[in-house]
DRENVEXTI-132292 format. One line per 2 residues: for each residue x, y, z of C-alpha. Coordinates in Angstrom, 1 decimal. Layout:
X/Y/Z ~ ...
//
This chain:
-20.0/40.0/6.5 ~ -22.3/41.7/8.6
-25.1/41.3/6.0 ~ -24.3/37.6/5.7
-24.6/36.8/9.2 ~ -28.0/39.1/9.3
-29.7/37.3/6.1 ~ -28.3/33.7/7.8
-30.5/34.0/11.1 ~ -33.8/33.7/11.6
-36.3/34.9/14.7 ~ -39.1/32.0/15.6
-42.4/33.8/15.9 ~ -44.6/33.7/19.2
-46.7/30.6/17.5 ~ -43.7/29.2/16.3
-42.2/29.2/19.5 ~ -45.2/27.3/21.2
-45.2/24.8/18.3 ~ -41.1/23.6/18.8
-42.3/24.1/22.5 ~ -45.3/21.4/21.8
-43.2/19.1/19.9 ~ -40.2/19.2/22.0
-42.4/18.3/25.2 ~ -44.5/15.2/23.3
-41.1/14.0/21.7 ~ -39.6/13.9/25.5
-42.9/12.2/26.8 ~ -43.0/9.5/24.3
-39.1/8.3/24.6 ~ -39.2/8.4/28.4
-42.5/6.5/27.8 ~ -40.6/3.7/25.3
-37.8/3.4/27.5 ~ -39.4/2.7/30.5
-41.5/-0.1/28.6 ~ -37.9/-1.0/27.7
-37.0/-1.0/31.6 ~ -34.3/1.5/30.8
-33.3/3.3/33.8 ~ -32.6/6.2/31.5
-34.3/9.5/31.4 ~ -34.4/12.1/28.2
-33.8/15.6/28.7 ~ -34.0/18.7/26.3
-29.9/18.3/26.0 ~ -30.5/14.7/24.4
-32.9/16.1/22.3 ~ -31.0/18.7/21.0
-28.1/16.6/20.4 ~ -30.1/14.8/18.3
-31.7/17.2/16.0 ~ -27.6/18.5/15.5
-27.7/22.0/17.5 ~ -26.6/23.0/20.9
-28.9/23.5/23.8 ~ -27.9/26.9/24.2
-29.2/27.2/20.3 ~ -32.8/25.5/21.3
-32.9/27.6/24.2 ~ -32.5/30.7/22.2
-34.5/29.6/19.7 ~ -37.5/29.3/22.7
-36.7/33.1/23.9 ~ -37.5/34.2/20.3
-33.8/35.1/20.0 ~ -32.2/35.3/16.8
-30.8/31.6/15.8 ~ -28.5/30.3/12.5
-30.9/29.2/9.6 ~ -29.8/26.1/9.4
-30.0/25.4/12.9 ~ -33.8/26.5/12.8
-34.3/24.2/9.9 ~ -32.4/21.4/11.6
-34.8/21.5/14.7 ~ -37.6/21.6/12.5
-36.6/18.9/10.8 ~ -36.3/16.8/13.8
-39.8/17.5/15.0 ~ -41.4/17.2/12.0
-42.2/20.7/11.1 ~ -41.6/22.7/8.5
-39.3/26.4/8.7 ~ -42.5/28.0/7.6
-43.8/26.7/10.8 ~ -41.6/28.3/13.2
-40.5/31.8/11.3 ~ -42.6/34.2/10.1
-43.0/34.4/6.4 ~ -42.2/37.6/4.3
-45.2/37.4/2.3 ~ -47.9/36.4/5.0
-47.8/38.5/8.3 ~ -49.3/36.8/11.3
-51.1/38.9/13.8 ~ -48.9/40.8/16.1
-50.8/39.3/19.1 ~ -53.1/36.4/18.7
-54.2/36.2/21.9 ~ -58.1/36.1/23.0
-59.0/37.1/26.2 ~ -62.5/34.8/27.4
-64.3/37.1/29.8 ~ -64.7/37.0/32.5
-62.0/34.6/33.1 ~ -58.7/37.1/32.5
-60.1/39.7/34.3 ~ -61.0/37.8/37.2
-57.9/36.0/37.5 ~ -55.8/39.2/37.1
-58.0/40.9/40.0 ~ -56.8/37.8/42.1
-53.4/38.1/41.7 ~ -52.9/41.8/41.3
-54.9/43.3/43.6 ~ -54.2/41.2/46.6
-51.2/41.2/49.2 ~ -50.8/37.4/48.6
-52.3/34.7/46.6 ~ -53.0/31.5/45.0
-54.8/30.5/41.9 ~ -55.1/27.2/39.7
-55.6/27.1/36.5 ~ -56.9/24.2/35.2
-57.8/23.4/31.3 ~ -57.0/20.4/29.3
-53.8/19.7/26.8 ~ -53.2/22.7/24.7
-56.5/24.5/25.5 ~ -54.2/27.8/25.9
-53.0/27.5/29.3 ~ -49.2/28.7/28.2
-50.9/31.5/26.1 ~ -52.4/32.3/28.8
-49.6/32.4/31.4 ~ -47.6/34.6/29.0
-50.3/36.9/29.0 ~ -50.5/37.0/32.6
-46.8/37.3/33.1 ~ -47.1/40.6/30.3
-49.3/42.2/32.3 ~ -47.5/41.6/35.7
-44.4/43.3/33.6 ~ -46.5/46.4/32.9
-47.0/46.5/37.0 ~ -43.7/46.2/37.4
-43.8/42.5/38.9 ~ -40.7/39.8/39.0
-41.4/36.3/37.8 ~ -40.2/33.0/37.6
-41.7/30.5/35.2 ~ -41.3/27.1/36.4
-42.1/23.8/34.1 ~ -41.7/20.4/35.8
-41.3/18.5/32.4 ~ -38.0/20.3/32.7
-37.6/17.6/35.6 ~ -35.6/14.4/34.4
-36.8/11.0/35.5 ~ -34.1/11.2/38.9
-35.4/14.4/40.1 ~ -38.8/12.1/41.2
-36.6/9.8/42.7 ~ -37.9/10.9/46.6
-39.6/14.1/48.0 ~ -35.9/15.5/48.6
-34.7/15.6/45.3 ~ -37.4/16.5/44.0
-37.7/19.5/46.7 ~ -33.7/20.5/46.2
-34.1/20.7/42.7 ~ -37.6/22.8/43.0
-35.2/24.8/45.0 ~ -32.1/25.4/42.9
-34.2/25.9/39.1 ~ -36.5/28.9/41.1
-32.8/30.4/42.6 ~ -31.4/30.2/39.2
-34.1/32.1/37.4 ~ -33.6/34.6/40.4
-29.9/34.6/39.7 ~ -29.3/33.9/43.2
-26.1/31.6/44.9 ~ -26.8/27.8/45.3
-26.5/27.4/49.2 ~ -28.1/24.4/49.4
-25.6/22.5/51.1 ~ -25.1/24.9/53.7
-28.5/25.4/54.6 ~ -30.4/22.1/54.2
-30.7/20.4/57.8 ~ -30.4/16.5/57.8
-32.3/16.9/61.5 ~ -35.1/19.0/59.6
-37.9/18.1/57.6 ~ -38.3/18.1/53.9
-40.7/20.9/53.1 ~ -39.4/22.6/56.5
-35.7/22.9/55.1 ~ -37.4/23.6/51.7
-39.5/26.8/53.4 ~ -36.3/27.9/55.0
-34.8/27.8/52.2 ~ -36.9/30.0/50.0
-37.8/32.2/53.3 ~ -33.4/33.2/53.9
-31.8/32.7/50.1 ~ -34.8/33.2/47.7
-37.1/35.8/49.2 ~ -34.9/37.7/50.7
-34.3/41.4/49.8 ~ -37.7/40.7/47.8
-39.7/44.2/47.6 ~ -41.5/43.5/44.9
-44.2/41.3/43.9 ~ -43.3/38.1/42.9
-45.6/36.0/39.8 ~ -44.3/31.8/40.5
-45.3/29.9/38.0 ~ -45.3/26.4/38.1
-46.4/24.8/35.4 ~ -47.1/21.1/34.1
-48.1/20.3/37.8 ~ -49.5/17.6/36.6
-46.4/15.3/36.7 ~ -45.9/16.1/40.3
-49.6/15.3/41.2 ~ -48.8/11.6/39.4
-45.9/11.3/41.6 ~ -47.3/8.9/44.7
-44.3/9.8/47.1 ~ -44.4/13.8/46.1
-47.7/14.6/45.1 ~ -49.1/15.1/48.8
-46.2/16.4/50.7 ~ -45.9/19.1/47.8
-49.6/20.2/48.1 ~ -49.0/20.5/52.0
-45.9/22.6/51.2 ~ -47.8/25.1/48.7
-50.7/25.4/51.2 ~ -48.3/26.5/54.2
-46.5/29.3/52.0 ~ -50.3/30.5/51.0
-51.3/30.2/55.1 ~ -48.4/32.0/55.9
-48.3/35.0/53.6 ~ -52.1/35.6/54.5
-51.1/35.1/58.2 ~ -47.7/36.9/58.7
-47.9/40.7/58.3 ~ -44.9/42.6/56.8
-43.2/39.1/56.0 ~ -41.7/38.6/52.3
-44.4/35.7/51.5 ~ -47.1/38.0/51.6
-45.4/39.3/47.7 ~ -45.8/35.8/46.4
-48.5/35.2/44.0 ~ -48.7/31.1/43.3
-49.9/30.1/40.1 ~ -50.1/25.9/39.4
-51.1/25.1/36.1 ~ -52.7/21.7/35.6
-55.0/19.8/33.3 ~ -57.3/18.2/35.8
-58.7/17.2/39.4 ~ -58.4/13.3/39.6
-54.8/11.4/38.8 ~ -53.2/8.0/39.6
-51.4/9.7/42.9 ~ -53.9/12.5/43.7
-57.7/13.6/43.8 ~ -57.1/17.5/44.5
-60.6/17.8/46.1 ~ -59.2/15.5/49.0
-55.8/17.0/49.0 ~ -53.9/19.8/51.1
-55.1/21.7/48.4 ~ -58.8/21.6/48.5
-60.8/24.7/49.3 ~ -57.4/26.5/49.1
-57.0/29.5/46.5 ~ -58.9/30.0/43.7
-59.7/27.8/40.6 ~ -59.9/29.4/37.1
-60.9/26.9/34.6 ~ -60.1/27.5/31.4
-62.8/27.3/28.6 ~ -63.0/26.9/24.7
-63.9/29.9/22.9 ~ -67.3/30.8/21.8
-68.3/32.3/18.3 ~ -67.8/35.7/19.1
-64.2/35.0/20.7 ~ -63.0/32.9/17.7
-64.4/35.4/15.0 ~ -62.3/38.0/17.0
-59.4/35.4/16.2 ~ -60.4/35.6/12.9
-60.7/39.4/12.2 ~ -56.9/39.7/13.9
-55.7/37.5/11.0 ~ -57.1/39.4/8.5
-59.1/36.6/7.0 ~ -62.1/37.4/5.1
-65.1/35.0/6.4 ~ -68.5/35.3/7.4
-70.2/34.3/10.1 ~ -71.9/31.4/8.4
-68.0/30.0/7.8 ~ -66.4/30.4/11.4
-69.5/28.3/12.0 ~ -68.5/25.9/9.7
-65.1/25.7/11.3 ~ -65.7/25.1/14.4
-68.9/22.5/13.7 ~ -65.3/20.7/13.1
-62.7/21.9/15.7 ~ -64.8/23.0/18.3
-63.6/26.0/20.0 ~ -60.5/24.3/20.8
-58.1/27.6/20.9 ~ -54.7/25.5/19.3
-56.8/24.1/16.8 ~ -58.6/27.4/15.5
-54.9/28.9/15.5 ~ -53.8/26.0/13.4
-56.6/26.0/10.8 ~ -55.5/30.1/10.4
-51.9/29.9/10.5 ~ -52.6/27.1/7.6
-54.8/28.8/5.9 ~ -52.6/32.2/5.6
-49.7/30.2/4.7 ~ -51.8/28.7/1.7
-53.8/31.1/0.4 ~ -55.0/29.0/-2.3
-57.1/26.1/-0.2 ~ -60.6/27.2/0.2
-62.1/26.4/3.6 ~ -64.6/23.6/2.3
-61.3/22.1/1.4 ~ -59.8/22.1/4.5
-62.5/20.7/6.4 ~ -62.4/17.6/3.8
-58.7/17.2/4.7 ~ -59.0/18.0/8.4
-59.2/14.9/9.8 ~ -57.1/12.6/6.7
-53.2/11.2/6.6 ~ -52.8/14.3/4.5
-54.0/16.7/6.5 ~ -53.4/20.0/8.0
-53.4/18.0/11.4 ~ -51.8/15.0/11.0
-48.9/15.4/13.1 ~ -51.1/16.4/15.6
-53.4/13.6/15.4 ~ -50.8/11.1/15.3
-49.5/12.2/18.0 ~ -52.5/11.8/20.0
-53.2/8.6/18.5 ~ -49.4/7.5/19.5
-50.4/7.9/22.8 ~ -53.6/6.3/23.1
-51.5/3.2/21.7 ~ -49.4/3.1/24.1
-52.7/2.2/26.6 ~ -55.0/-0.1/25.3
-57.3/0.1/27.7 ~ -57.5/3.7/27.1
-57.6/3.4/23.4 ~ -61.0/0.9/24.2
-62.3/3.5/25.9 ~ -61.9/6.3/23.3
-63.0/4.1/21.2 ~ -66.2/3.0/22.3
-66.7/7.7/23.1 ~ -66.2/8.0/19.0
-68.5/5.4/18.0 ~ -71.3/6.6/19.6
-74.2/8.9/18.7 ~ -75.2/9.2/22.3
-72.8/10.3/25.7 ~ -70.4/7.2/27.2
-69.8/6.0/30.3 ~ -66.4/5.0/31.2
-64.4/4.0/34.0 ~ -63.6/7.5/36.2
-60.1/6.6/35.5 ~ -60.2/6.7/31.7
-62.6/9.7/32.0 ~ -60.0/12.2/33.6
-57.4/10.7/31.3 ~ -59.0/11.4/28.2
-60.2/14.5/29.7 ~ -56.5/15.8/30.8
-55.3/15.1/27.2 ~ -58.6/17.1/25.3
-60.0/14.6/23.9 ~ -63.1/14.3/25.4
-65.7/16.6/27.4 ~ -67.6/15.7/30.4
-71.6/15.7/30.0 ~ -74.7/14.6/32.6
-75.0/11.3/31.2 ~ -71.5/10.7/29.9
-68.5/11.7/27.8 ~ -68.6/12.7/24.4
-65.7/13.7/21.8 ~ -64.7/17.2/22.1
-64.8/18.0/18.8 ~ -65.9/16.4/15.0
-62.7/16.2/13.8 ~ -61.6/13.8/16.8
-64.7/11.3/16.0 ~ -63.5/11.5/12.4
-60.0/10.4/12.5 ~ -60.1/7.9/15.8
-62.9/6.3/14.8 ~ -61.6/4.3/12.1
-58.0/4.0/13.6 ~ -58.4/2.5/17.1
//
């Protein structure tokens, strides 16, 4: 019986993990997207989701803490999001590196000196849509483990539609998801203060139930700040809230804030709610920005996976996919798992229906869609030989999602394989 159950679960590996995470975050985005086009006051969580691929959400969260899950289940979330079980598990016959990730000096090393060698801090990083900015937290968060740091991992597309309803939801539920990862009591309605302030009962709150007893450092993590900074009644209170707790730990000796380290992770400066450069949060911790890899980075990427190339090819790849770090993981990963497509042959198929990236370019494509002012935009970027202006707007938009990089005299496509596929599809 034992044996059964042990040859009837599977473990998703770490890229396997970040590609159900991927999927299950653009499936949540489109359907609240179509149902408020529908004027559905309805949101979509991870629970809804689950129910529909036909597993628990105790099973999907498992299956996103690289805990062992039922085959079937695995292959029943993958079929849902379109993958295959190849994609999520590690085959027997083609062993993925045991860790994949690049460091891009000096960018690691700085960032780490920011957070671990000072009393308190607080850092953004900021990269565009799946440029490695969860990679890169969970490296950070490894290496505060080594040191012998707490942390809390925060993602605001955890947030259903309600929780923006007004600055105090929003704040009481920022509240309870940090005090559950810290496996501390809800005392919410106790403490809150009708008679006090929103971010004031929201600092009291952290300061007596959540930081108390603290002797340790302390990594937060919010990540996906993005939807907050596109929230018009949230997005500025919050940013005065984050800069107090950063003014207070560096001002308040032997206080509990001073082991807070504050990492927001975003995908650019400018949104419909929020230019940060004007906000509470200008001029206030440091900004890491997260770049694509250079050759020397993405042949290290290719040396880890064992695959046999010269130089002259990882050229040849990334004339197509840039430096883009998810895309040079998803041409190896394909590659390994078929052994018998040369890489000439997946560069011709890169950017077709049949593709190695179709999912992923569909998705995109979904999106830009869904805003046909933005697809005119992107449009008019791919069809030209020269740099684009655009409306600001559009710019940081396109930017946020990838798609585009920002130059002197324009915008330009951030990669080949996007001007190959959008261009004859918008």
């Amino acid at each position: 019986m034992s044996k059964k159950r042990e040859t009837d679960s599977v473990q998703a590996t770490a890229q396997g993990i970040r590609r159900v995470r991927d999927r299950v975050r653009d499936r949540i985005l489109r359907e609240r997207q179509q149902r408020r086009e529908q004027h559905l006051d309805l949101s979509y969580t991870r629970e809804e989701l689950a129910v529909q691929a036909g597993i628990s959400i105790d099973t999907l969260k498992r299956l996103l803490r690289g805990v062992n899950v039922r085959r079937d289940s695995a292959e029943a979330i993958a079929r849902f999001l379109e993958l295959q079980l190849a994609d999520l598990i590690e085959p027997n016959d083609h062993q993925r590196p045991s860790d994949s990730y690049v460091e891009r000096p000096p960018f690691e090393a700085q960032c780490y000196d920011t957070i671990f060698s000072q009393s308190s801090a607080l850092v953004r990083v900021k990269a565009p849509h799946r440029m490695g900015k969860t990679w890169f937290v969970e490296h950070l968060l490894n290496q505060g483990q080594a040191k012998c740091y707490q942390s809390v991992t925060l993602s605001f597309r955890d947030a259903d539609r309600a929780v923006f309803a007004d600055l105090q939801t929003f704040l009481k539920w920022f509240c309870i998801s940090v005090g559950n990862s810290l496996e501390r009591p809800n005392q919410l309605e106790e403490k809150w203060q009708a008679d006090l302030g929103n971010n004031s009962n929201c600092t009291n709150y952290f300061e007596t139930c959540l930081w108390s007893g603290l002797d340790t450092p302390l990594v937060l993590v919010l990540d996906d700040v993005d939807l907050v900074f596109e929230q018009h009644d949230i997005a500025d209170d919050f940013c005065k809230l984050l800069r107090s707790w950063y003014d207070r730990a560096r001002r308040v000796r032997g206080s509990a804030w001073r082991n807070l380290r504050l990492v927001i992770v975003h995908s650019t400066d400018i949104y419909g709610a929020l230019d940060i450069n004007y906000s509470p949060l200008a001029n206030v911790g440091t900004v890491f920005s997260l770049r694509t890899f250079y050759l020397r980075e993405a042949a290290e990427l290719v040396q880890r996976y064992a695959v046999d190339w010269q130089a002259d090819q990882i050229k040849q790849m990334m004339e197509l996919i840039g430096g883009n770090p998810y895309l040079i993981h998803e041409a190896l990963d394909y590659l390994k798992l078929h052994p018998e497509m040369s890489l000439e042959q997946f560069l011709h198929s890169a950017a077709t229906e049949i593709g190695p990236y179709h999912n992923y370019l569909g998705e995109l494509l979904s999106t830009l869609q869904q805003n046909s002012n933005l697809a005119m935009a992107f449009k008019s970027i791919v069809n030209s030989t020269v740099p684009t202006r655009v409306e600001p707007a559009f710019v940081f938009q396109l930017y946020g999602m990838g798609l585009v990089e920002v130059e002197e005299k324009g915008v330009v496509p951030s990669c080949e394989l996007y001007r190959r596929y959008f261009r004859d599809r918008l």
